[in-house]
N, C-alpha and C positions, 0 to 999 in steps of 0.2 A: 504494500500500500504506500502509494507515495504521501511522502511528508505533507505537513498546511504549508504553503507560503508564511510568512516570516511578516507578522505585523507592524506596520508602520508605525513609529516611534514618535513620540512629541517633537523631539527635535528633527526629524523630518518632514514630519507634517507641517514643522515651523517656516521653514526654509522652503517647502514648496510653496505655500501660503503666501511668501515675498514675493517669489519668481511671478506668482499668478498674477498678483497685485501689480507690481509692476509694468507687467504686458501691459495691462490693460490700464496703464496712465492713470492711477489711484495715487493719490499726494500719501507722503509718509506709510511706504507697505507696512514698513518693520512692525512700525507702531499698530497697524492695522488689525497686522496678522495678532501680535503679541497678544492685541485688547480683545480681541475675538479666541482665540484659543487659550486663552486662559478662561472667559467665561462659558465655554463649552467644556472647559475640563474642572470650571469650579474652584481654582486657585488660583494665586496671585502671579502678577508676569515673573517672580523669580523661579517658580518654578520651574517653568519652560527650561530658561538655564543650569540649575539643580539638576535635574532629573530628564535630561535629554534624551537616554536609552528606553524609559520608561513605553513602555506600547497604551497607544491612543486607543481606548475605549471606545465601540461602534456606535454610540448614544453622542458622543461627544465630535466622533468625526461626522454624522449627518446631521449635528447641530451647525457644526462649522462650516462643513461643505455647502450649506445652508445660505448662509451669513456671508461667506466668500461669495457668492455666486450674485446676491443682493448688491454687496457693498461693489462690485467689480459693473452693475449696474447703475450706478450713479446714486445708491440710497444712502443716505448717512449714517455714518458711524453711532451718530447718537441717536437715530432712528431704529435702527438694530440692536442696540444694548438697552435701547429705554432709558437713559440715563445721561445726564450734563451737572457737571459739579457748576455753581454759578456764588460768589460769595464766601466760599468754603463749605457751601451744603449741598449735597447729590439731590438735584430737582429731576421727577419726572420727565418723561420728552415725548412724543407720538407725533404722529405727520400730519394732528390738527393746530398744532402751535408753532412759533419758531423756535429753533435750537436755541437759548440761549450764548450771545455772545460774551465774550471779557471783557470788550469797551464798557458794556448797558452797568457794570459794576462803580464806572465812575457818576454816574446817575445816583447811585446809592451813596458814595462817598462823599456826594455834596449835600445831598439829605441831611445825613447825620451830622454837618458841621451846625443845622439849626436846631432850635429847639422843639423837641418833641411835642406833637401835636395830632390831631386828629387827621386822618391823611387818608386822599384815596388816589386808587390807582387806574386812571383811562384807560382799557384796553388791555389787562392784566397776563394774556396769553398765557403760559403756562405757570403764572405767580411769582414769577422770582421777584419782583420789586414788592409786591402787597408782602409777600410772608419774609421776605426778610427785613422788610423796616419793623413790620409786627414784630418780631421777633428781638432785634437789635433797641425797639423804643417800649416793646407793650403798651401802645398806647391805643385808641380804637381806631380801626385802619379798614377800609373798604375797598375793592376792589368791582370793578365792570368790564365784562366783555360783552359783544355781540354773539358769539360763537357759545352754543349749548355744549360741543366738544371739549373749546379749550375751557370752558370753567368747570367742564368734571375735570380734568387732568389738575386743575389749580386748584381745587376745593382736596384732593389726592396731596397732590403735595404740602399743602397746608395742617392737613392731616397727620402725615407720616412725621411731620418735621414739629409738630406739636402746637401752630402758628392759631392765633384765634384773627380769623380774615371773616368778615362778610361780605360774601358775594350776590352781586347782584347782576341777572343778566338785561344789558342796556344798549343802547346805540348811543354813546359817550356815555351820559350821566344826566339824561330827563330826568330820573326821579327823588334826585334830591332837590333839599329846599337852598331859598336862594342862601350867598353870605351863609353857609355852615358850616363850611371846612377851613380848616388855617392850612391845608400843602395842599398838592397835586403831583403827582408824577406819571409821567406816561411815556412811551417808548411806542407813539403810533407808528403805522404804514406810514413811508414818506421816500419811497422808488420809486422815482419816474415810468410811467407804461413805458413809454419806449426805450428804457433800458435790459429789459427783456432778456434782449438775443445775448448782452453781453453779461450775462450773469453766468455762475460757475453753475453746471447743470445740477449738481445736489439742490442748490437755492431754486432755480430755476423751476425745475421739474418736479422737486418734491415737495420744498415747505409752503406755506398756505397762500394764496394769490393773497386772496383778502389781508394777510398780516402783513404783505411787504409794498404792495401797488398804492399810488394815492394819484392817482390822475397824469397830466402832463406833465407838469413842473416837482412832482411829487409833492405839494403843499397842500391838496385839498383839505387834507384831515385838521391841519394845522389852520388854515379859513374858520373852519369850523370849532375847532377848538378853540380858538381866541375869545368868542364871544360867552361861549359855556362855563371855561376856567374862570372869566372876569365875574360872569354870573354866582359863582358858585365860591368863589374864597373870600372868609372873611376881611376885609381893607388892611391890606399890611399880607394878606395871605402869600403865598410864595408859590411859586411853579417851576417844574424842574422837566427838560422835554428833551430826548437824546432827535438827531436829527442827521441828514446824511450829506456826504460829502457834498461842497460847492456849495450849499442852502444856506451858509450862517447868515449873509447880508440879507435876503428874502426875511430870513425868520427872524431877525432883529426889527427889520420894519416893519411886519405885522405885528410886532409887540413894541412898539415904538410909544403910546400912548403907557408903558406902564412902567414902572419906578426900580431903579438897580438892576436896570435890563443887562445880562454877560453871558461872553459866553466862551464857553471854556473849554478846551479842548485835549483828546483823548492820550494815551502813551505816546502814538505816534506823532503827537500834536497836530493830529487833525481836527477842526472843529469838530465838537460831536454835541455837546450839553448846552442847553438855553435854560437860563436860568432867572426871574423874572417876580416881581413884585407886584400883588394890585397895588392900586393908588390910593390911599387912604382917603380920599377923592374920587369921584366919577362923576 
């Protein structure tokens, strides 16, 4: 009777995983591979290099072979793990919200230099701005999306992470009263439609139209929001809006009419954060 063939090893299965990645023009295989077969085999990427002889379990190579085959299609890495650390805390991900990025952290960063107050979050997608200021201020914190999707993922993460959020689902924030809130912060849609073609296909193809498109100029959302935030923050209130390349002069002059208007921008020093005062006046 002849022998079984000779089962594939962790660290081959590693190293084919790169080649594949590769071929197929996937940014950072290594890391790819590493963060996918580690969570098919259930242990940390040191293993992988520990125990390279070790034979790949069949549950673990058609998790992976899986996930390979996804990711080598243009699906996100954090679309396939379910998972993006954002602030130091592992937030939920699904393909009805956007990946959180590490810029939307300096959003947060300026939050916290005011004074803790009653705060909500426009457009919360998958919560990372509502449950971590919750969390960093405990103070009472609301969050609104449009999307019934991303506010169960956000009401999820809020959950697992222990945040007290109320969510409310809205098209900005109709249903609060006027002058109630002392913040704001949001991280609306603000991609030009015709930027489209030139986006990286994981954005492109997979995360949510609605969370990244805002018309021509990608300002609509920000039209809109002008007049909502002023409606809505008590006089002295504050607003804090991440916004996208080229837009800081645009989105200075739409908030030209309000008090300690800056804005401030990201590692790379690209504009990214408007940061903005009602008038203790109107």
């Amino acid at each position: 009777m002849a022998s079984e063939p000779p089962k594939l090893t962790v660290g081959a299965a590693l190293q084919q995983a790169i080649r594949f990645l590769s071929e197929h023009g996937i940014d950072s295989p290594r890391l790819t591979a590493e963060v996918l077969l580690g969570r098919a085999l259930q242990k940390e990427r040191v293993y992988l290099y520990s125990h390279p002889e070790a034979p790949l379990p069949e549950l673990a190579w058609i998790h992976f072979g899986r996930w390979l085959h996804e990711r080598s299609q243009g699906k996100p890495l954090q679309y396939i793990t379910r998972e993006q650390e954002f602030y130091g805390r592992p937030f939920r991900v699904a393909p009805g919200v956007l990946i959180p990025r590490p810029e939307t952290e300096l959003l947060v960063e300026l939050a916290l230099r005011n004074e803790a107050t009653t705060v909500l979050d426009i457009g919360t997608g998958s919560g990372i701005l509502a449950v971590t200021l919750a969390l960093e201020w405990n103070v009472p914190t609301f969050a609104t999306d449009l999307s019934a999707d991303a506010l169960a993922i956000a009401r999820t993460n809020a959950q697992d992470l222990g945040a007290t959020v109320h969510f409310v689902r809205d098209d900005l924030a109709s249903a609060f009263a006027d002058h109630s809130l002392g913040a704001i912060v949001t991280n609306p849609p603000y991609v030009p439609a015709g930027d489209a073609p030139n986006l990286q296909r994981e954005v492109r193809d997979w995360e949510p139209a609605a969370a990244l498109f805002s018309g021509a100029d990608g300002l609509d959302h920000y039209r809109r929001l002008e007049p909502v935030c002023r409606r809505l923050l008590r006089p002295g209130g504050w607003l804090l809006g991440e916004f996208g390349h080229g837009q800081a002069e645009a989105i200075a002059a739409l908030f030209a009419g309000w008090e300690e208007v800056t804005i401030h921008p990201d590692l790379a020093q690209i504009p990214r954060v408007l940061a903005a005062r009602r008038p203790m006046t109107y």
